[in-house]
N, C-alpha and C positions, 0 to 999 in steps of 0.2 A: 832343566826338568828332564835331560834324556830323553827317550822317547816316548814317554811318556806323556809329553805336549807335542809329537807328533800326529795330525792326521791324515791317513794315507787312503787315497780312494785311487782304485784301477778305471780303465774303461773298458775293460771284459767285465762282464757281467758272471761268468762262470768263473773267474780266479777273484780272489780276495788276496787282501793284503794284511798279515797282524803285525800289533803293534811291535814286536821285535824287527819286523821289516820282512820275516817271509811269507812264502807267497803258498797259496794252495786253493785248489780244488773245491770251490763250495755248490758246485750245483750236479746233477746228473749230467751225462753228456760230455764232462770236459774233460780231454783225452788232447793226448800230442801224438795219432798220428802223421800229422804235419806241423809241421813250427807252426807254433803259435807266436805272435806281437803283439803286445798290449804298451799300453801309456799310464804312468803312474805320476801320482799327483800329492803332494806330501806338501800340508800349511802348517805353520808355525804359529806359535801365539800370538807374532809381532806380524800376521797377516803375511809373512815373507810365503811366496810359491815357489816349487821346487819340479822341473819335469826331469823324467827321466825313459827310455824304450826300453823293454824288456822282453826279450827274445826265450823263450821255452820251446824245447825239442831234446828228443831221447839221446841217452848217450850210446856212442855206438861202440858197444864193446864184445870180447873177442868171446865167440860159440864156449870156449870150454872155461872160461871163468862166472859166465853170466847166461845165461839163458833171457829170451823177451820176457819167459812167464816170471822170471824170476827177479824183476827189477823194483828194487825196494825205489821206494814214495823220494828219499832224498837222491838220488841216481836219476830220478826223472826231474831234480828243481836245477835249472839253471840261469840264477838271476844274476843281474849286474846292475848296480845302484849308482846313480852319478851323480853329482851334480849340474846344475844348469850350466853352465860354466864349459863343464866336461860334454854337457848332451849339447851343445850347438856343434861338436866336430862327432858327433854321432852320426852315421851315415842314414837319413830318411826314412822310415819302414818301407818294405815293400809291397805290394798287394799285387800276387798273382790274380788271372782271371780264372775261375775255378775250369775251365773247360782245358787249360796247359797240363799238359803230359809229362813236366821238365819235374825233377824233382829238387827240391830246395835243399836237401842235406842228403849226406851218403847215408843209402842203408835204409831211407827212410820209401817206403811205397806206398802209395797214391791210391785211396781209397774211390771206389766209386760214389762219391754222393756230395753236395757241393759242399763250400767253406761256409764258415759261420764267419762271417766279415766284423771282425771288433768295430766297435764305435768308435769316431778320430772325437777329442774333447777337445776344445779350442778356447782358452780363457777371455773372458770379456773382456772390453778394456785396453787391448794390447799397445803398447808404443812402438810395437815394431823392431824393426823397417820394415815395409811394405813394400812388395808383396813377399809375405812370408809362407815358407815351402810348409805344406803339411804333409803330404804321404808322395808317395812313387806308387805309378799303376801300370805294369807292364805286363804282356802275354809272349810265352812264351816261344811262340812263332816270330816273334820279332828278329830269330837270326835269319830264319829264310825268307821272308819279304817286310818289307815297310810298312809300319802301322802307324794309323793317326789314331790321337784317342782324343776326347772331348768327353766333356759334363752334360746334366740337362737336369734341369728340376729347379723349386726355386732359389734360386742366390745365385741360379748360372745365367739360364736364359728365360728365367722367367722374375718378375717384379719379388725384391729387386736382384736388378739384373747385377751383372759382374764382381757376385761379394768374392766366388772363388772362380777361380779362373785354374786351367791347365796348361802342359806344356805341348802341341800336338804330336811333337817326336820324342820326347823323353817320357811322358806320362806323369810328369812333376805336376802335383794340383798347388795351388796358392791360396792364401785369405788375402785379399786385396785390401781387406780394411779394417777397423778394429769394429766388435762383435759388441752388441747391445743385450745381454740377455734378458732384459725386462722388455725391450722389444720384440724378439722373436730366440726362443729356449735353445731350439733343435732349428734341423735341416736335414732334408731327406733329399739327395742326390744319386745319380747314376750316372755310371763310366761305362763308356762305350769304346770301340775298338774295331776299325776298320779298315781293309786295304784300300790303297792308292784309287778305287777304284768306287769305291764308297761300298764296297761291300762287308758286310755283316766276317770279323772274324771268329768273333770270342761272342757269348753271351752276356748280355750287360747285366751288370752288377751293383749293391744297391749301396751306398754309401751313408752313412750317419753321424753325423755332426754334434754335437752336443757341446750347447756354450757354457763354459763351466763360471757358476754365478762368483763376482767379488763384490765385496759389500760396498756398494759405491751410489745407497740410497739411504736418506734418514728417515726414520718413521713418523708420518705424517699423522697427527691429531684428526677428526673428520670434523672439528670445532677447535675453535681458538679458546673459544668462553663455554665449557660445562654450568649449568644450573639442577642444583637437587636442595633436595629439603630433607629434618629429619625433626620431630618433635621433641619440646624441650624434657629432660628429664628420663631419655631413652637410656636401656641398660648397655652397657659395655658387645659391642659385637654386634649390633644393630646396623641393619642395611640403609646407607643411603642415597650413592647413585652409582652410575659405570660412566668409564670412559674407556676409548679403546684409541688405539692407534694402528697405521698399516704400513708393512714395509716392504717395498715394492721386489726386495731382493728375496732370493730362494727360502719358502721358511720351514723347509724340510733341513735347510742349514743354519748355523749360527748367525750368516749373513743377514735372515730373516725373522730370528727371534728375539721377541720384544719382551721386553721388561719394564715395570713401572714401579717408580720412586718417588713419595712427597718431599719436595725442595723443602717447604716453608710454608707455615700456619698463620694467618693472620686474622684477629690477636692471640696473641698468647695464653687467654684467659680461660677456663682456671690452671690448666698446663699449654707448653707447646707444642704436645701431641696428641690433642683430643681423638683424632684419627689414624686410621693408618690404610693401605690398600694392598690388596694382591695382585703381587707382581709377576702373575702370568693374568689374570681373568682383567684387570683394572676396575676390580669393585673396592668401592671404597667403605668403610665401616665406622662404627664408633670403636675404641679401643678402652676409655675413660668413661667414667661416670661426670654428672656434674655439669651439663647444658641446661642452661636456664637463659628465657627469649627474654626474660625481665632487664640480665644482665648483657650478655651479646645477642643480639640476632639475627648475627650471618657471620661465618667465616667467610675467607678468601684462602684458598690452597691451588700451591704452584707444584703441578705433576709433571714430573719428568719419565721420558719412555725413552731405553736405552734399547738398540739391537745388540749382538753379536752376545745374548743371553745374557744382557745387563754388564756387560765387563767395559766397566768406565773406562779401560786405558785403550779397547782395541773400538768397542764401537761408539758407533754414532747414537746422537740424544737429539731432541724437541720435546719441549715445553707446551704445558695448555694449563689456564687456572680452572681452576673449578671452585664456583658462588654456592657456600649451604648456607640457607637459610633454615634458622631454627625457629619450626611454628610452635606456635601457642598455645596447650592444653590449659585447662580451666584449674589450674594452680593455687590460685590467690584466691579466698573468697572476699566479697565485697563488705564494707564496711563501712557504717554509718558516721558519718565526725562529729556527730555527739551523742551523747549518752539518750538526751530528751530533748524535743521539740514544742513549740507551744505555734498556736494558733487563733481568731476568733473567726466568728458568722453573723449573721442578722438571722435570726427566726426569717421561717419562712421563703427563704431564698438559696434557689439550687443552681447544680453548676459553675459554683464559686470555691475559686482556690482557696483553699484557707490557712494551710502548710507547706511548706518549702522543705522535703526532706535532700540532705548531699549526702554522697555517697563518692568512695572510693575504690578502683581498681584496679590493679597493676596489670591485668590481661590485656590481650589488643584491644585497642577501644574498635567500637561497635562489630562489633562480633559476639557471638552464643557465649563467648565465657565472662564477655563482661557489660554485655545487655544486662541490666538488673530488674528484676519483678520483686515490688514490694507486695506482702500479705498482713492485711488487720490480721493477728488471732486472737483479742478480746477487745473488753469495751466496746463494741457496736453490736448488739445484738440484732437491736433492728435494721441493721445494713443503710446507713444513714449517709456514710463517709465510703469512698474508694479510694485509690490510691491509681494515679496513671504515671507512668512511665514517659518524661521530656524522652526524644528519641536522639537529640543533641548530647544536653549536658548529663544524661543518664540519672537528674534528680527526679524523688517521686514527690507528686502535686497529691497532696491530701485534698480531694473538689468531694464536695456536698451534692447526692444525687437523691435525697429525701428532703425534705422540707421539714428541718427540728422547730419543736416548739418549747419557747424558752420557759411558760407554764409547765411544760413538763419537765428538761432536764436543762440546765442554766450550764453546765461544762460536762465532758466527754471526756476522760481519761482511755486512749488509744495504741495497745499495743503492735508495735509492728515490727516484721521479720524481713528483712531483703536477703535474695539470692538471684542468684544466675541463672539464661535463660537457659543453660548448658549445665549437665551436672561436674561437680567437683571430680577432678581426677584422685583415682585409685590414694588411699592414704590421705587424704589433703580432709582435715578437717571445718567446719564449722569456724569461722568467729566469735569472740563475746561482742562482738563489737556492731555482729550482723544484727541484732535485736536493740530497739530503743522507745521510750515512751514519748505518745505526742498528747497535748492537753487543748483541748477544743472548747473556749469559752463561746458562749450563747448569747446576743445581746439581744436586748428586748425591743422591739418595736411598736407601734400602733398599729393592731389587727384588726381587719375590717370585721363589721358585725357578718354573722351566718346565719342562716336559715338552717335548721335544726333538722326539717325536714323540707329537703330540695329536691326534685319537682314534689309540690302536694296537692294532692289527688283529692277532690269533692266529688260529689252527685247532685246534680240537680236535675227536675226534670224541666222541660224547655217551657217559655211563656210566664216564665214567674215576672213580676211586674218589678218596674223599675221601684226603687226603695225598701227593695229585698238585702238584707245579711247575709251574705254567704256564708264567710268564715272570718276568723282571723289568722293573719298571716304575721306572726312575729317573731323577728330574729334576738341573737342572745348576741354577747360580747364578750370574745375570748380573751381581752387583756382582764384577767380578772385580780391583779397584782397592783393594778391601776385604781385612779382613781374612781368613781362610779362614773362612768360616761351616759348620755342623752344620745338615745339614737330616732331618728326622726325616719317616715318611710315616705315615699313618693313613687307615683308611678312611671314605668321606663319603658313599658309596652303594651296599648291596647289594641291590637287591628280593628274591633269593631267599636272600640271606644264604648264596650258597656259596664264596664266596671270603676270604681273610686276607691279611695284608701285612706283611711282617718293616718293622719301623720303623724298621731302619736300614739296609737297602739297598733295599728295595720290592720284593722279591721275595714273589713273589704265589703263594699256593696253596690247593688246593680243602677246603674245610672238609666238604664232602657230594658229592654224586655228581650232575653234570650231565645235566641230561633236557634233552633239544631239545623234547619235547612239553608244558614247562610253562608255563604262563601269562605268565610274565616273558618269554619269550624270542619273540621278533618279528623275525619271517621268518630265522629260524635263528640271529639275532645276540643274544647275552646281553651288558647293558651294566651296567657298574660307572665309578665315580667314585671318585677316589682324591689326600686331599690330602698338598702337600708344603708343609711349614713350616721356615723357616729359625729360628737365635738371634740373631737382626739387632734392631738398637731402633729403633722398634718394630719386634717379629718380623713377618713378611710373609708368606704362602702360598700357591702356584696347585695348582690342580687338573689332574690330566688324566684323562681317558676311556679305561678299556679296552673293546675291543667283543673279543668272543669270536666266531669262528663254528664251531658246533654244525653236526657231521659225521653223519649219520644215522646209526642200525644198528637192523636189525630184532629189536627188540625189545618190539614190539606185535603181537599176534595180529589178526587183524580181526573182525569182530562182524558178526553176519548183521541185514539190514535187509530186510522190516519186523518187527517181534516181532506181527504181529496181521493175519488180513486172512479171509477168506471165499472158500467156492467152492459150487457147485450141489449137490444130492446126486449127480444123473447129469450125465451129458456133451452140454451143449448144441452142436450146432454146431461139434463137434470144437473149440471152445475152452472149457476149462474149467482154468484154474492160475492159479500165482498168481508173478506177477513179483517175484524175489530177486535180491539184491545185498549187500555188506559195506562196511563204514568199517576202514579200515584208518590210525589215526594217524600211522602211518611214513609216507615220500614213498620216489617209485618211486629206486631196484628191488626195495623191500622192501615194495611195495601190491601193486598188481592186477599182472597181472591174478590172477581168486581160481580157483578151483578149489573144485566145490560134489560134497559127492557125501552119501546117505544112510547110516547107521551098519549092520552088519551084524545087530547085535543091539537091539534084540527084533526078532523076524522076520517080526513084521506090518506093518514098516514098509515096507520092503522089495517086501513084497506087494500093499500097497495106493497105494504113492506112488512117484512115479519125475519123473528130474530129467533134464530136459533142456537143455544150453547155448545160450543165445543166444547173447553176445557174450563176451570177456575179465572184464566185469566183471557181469555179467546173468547167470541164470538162471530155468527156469522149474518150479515145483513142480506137481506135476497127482497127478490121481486115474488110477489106472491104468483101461485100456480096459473096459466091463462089469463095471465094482468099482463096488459099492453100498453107501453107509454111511448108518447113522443119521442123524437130524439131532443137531447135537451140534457142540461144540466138543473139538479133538483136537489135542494137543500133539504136531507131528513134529519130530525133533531132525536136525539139519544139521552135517553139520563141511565149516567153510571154511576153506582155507589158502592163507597168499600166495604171492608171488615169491621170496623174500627166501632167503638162502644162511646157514645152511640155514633153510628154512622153518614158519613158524609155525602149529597151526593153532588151531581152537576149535571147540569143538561147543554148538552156539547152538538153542536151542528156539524155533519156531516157531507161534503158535494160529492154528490153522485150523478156522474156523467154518462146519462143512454145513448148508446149509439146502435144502430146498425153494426151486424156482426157477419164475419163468413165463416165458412162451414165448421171451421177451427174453433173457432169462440173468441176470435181478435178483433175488434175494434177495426170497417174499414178506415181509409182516407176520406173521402168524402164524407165517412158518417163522423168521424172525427169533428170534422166540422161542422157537419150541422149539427152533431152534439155541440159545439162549441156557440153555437146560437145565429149563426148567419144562414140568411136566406139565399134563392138563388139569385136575386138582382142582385144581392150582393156581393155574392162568390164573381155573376159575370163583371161590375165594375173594379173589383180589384181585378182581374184579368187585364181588361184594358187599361188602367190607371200603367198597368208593371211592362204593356206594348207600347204605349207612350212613351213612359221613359226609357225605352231600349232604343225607340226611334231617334228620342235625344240624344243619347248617348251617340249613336252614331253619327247621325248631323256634325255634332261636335268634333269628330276627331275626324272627318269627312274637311272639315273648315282649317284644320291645325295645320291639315296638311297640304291645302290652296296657299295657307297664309307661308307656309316654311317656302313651298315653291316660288311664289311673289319674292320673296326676301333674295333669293337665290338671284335674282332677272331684275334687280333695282338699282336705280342709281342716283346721283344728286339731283339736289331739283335746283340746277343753277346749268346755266348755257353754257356750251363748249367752251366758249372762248373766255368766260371766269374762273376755267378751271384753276384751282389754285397751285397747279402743278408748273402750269405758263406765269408763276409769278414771278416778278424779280425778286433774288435770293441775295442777303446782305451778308460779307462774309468780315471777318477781323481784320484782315492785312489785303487789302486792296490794289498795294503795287502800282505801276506808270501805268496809262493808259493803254489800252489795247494795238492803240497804232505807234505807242512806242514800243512796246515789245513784241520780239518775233514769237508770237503766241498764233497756234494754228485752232479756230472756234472749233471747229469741224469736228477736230476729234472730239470734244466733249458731247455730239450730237450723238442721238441713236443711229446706229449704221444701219443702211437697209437688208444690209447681210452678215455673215459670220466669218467671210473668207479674210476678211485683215487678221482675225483674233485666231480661226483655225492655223491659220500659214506663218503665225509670231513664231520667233523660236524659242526653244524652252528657255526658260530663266524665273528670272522675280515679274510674278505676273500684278497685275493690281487688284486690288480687293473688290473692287465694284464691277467688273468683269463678268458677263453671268456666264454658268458655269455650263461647260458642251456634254450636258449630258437630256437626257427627254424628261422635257418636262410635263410638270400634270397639267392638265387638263381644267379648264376652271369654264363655264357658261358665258358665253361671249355678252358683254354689255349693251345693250340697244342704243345709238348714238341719241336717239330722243330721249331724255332726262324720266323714267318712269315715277311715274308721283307716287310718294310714300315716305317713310320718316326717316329722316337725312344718319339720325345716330344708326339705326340699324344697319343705312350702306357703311356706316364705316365701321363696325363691330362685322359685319361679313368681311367687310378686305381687312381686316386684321386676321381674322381666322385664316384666310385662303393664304393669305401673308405668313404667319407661320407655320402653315402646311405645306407651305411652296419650298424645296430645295434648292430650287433655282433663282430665287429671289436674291438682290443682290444686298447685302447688309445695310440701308440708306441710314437705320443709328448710330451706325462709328466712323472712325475716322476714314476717309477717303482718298488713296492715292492717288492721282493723276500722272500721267506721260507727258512728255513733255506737246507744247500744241500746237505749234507751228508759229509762221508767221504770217501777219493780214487778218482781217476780218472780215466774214461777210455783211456784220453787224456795222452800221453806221456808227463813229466815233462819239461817247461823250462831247468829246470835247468839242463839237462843231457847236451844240447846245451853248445858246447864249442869250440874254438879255435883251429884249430889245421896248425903245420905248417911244417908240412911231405908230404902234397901232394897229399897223398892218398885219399882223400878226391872225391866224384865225383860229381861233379852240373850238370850233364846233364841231369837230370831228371826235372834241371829249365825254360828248353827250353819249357815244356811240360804244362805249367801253363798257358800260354797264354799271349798277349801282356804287361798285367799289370808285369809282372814279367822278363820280358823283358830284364830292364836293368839289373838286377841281374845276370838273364843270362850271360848276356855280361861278366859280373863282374871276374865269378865264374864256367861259366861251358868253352866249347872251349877253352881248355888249346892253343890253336895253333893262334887263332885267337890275346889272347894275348900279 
């Protein structure tokens, strides 16, 4: 390729390099008053690196052929190109310190202002050997004393440390190691230069490193496995997902530029490049027409990402698949699998399937394109039939939500349409197939008979006597296709039981006499229930509802309200009566308003009470002006009468209670009572009757509490020495006698003290041990027996017994210590037989009744 597949990069940034290989001038500023060194870096297609130094400075030629001003652009280029080969016996660039006075070439004079220090480029990667020499840093005072020079910054002495290192007497700097540049790019160091003495020679100077990138990373996918989708039936060029990859090398260079390529489509269907991608962005596209989800619906595509700008022979590749799934659009319309359906019903009965329509979809099943909604569009006028949707197997159920009557139509001819809950996509037509006839036969049943007019409404007015007609109540029979049926009526509800029903034509009449005021009847309307039953197989029956409505007539008196109330003895404050009023159960014009007046006789009523009207339904009873009565309760009798034609009336007794009043017009206490008819001997014997019994009372609980304290201070009514505690106690395993075994009694005795049990040492104590803590307090026993009832002392010491902490457990089981040996106790076994007589038991008489019979036994030889 010539040079043409050369690419040449400098590390001056002010000189360039073209691709013929010369070198020039591309920024302001770049001038060779001093030599300039730069490093030149020339790759190959086959990745091969090539360095080379190149030295630029003025030619120095003679005043009368050339003048400075007059130096053409090629008189100033002095390159020399070499190979790597040739550049390891090139002699090291040099880097003066800008502050040296020496000049580098003849001819050439030393401007005042510093150097522009070129950048040293150090390839990543290197094999070495190590340490390998990069630059030479020398000042030019080095002929007249000794300098040392060192580095500082990071990769010298700072983390990490010793990537470059120097030479301290030659000024030779080194890479100690090979260069990571996806680690760290650059380095920014500084050379310094001092005498023997550590003093500052030269001003330090700024070093730049630059790792020049080799392609020595693969582009990594950020996913192994891409997922995208793209709908079936999309046009050519359609977007449907990205992948991208990253590579970690330079990708301002080839090193780091990616390119992406589809290995392989899987399946092949309807070509094997339904897609394609851009191979700089990694979007991938449709390129083809022809995705359909019915036939595939998902690819599997293998992308490949190559760097070094896709050139499969130089750079690096990695793989990622990428899953399209192709969704679903509403493509296929649905279609019935047959032409016509049939079906039957019973009259009369809803909520019954009656049709099974299928249906067909190639879309996703349960999803909007192949959910199917069936539509009647004729045959049902009167919306008899619908159609629901199984949400499983997507058939529609023709169910009955009207009740047909086979009288009226015996079969249904029903047209129906199915579509999708989703509309058809763009172009996608209609089926014939979407449209089919369903035929709905009607079968006939036995229909209960009806009442024609259900509830039906009469008038009567109330008190018609029993053996009254009211109406007739008769129902009709809807199978009229049928034979003539016999329908017979009965009744199914009377609450007041006043009505009957002839059972073959339903005529109704009163068994009792209608009250509008009785319980059953609500808000003037009395309701009965009345069945009709045909001789159909099976017989069938409806019901209809009579409601009566209940016409008043006055025939209730009304009743004086209140029956009970109070008034002062005198007349306070010109109000002193008593507000009256009447209930009257009829409803107007047979109630109020009432008319109140006092009876003529007895003629002290008259005299002493007088009635005044408030209102139609109010009245006011009072004590006539300067009439003065006992106190006392006094029956005044009232006759009130209604409105009603003609009118009714009553004479209603009144209690009206005098009392004594204060200033207010209240009713005292005392007068209360004497209104209430007690005298004073009587008021003072309830007094004492109610200090009596408080006296009682007290007595009483005066005595609870001698008898609780007795209880407390009692004991057996049996002599010390019967205590039952002193009894001998029979145990299960009885063991050798006491004077065979080294058993000490003693300890099983109560100690008179506590010091054996305080002074034990800790261990396993015994359970019956009482416990060293203070115990309660309980009312000392009196050694003489206090008479009183034996259960009660022992229901006290069960109490005190388990309120006692210190009580030692006597109902479980009991450990013992070991008892020693000896007895104080005289041996069983000396106890023996004897049959000489000498013997005396009369000292058995002296043990008390338990011993008794022994006595008998053993002692009174005479009594024997």
């Amino acid at each position: 390729m010539g040079n043409e597949g050369v690419v040449f990069q400098s590390s001056n940034p002010l000189f360039g390099v073209r691709t013929d290989g010369s070198i020039f001038a591309q920024r302001e500023g770049a001038n060779l008053d001093e030599p300039v060194q730069l490093k030149l870096t020339a790759s190959g297609p086959h990745t091969h690196v090539w360095e080379t130094m190149v030295q630029l400075a003025l030619i120095d030629l003679p005043s009368s052929q050339q003048t400075e001003n007059e130096v053409t652009e090629n008189e100033k280029k002095v390159a020399g190109r070499k190979e790597k080969k040739e550049a390891v016996q090139t002699p090291p660039p040099v880097i003066m310190f800008p502050g040296s006075g020496r000049n580098i070439t003849k001819g050439l004079r030393r401007q005042k202002r510093d150097w522009v220090i070129p950048p040293i480029n150090v390839a990543e990667n290197s094999r070495g050997p190590f340490p390998q020499m990069l630059v030479s840093i020398r000042s030019d005072q080095d002929q007249d004393i000794s300098i040392r020079y060192s580095i500082t910054g990071v990769g010298a002495d700072q983390p990490p440390n010793e990537v470059f290192s120097i030479d301290p007497v030659l000024g030779k700097m080194f890479v100690t190691k090979p260069l990571d540049r996806e680690h760290r790019s650059s380095y920014h160091l500084r050379a310094h230069a001092v005498d023997m003495n550590g003093n500052q020679v030269e001003n330090p100077i700024d070093l730049y490193i630059f790792v020049i990138d080799m392609n020595d990373n693969r582009p990594e996918f950020k996913n192994q496995v891409y997922n995208g989708s793209v709908d079936e039936g999309s046009k050519p060029g359609t977007y449907v997902m990205h992948l991208s990859a990253f590579d970690a090398d330079d990708n301002t260079t080839a090193n780091g530029m990616v390119r992406y390529r589809i290995l392989s489509q899987t399946p092949h269907s309807p070509i094997p490049n339904m897609f394609t991608i851009n191979s700089e962005t990694g979007d991938i596209v449709t390129v083809a027409p022809g995705l359909d989800r019915e036939k595939v619906s998902q690819y599997t595509i293998i992308v490949q990402a190559t760097d070094m700008e896709g050139n499969l022979n130089f750079g690096l590749s990695n793989t990622a698949t990428a899953i399209i799934t192709v969704t679903d659009i509403n493509d296929n319309p649905p279609m019935l699998t047959s032409r016509t359906f049939s079906g039957e019903v019973p009259e009369n009965r809803v909520d019954v399937v009656v049709a099974n329509l299928t249906v067909i979809d190639a879309d996703q099943p349960h999803s909007p394109n192949w959910n199917a909604i069936y539509r009647i569009i004729s045959g049902d006028p009167s919306g008899h039939f619908t159609i629901r949707t199984d949400p499983i197997s997507n058939d529609g159920m023709v169910t009955v939500v009207k009740p047909v009557d086979f009288e009226m139509n015996r079969a249904f001819m029903l047209t129906v349409v199915v579509s999708n809950q989703a509309h058809l996509a763009t172009g996608i037509q209609s089926s014939l197939q979407s449209t089919a006839g369903v035929t709905i036969s009607v079968q006939d049943v036995n229909e209960p008979p009806y009442f024609p007019t259900n509830p039906k409404h009469i008038r009567f007015e109330e008190g018609v006597p029993a053996g009254t007609s009211l109406t007739t109540f008769s129902a009709s029979d809807p199978d009229r296709l049928q034979m003539q049926q016999i329908i017979r009526y009965s009744k199914l509800n009377d609450p007041a039981d006043w009505l009957s029903i002839n059972r073959s034509n339903g005529q109704i009449v009163t068994t009792a006499m209608l009250d509008r005021e009785s319980v059953y009847v609500k808000n003037n309307i009395y309701e009965a229930t009345f069945l009709a039953t045909d001789n159909g197989s099976p017989a069938a029956s409806g019901t209809g509802t009579l409601q009566i409505y209940l016409i008043d007539i006055n025939d209730n008196p009304p009743a004086l309200i209140p029956k009970e109330s109070q008034i002062c003895e005198r007349t306070y404050r010109s109000i002193n009566g008593v507000n009256i009023t009447a209930a009257d159960a009829d409803t107007d014009p047979n109630a109020g308003p009432f008319v109140f007046e006092l009876p003529t006789f007895p003629t002290t009523i008259r005299r002493n009470w007088t009635i005044s009207r408030i209102s139609g339904d109010f009245a006011r009873l009072s004590l006539r002006y300067q009439i003065y009565l006992e106190p006392g309760v006094y029956e005044v009798p009232v006759i009130v009468s209604d409105s009603g034609n003609p009118p009714l009336s009553n004479r209603s007794v009144i209690k009206v209670k005098v009392c004594p009043c204060d200033e207010n017009g209240d009713c005292t206490t005392l007068g209360a009572v004497a209104a209430a008819g007690l005298g004073t001997g009587a008021i003072i014997s309830i007094l004492i009757c109610i200090i009596i019994l408080l006296s009682m009372v007290l007595l009483f609980v005066v005595w609870i509490k001698r008898r609780e304290k007795e209880r407390q201070t009692k004991q057996l009514l049996i002599d010390p020495e019967d205590d039952v505690r002193d009894n001998i106690l029979k145990y299960d395993e009885e063991g050798g006698g006491e004077e065979d075994q080294d058993y000490d009694l003693s300890q099983l005795q109560q100690p008179d003290s506590l010091e054996h049990i305080i002074s034990k040492p800790p261990g396993v104590r015994r359970v019956d041990e009482r416990p060293i803590i203070p115990e309660s307090q309980y009312p000392i026993r009196p050694v003489v027996p206090h008479p009183g009832d034996i259960g009660d002392f022992i229901h006290e010491g069960l109490r005190a017994a388990d309120n006692d902490p210190t009580a030692p457990p006597y109902d479980s089981l009991l450990v013992f210590d070991y008892e020693g040996s000896g007895s104080t106790a005289g041996s069983v076994s000396s106890l023996n037989s004897s049959s000489t007589g000498d013997q005396d038991y009369d000292y058995l008489n002296d043990w008390g009744p338990r011993f008794k019979k022994l006595a008998d036994m053993y002692g009174g030889g005479d009594d024997d």
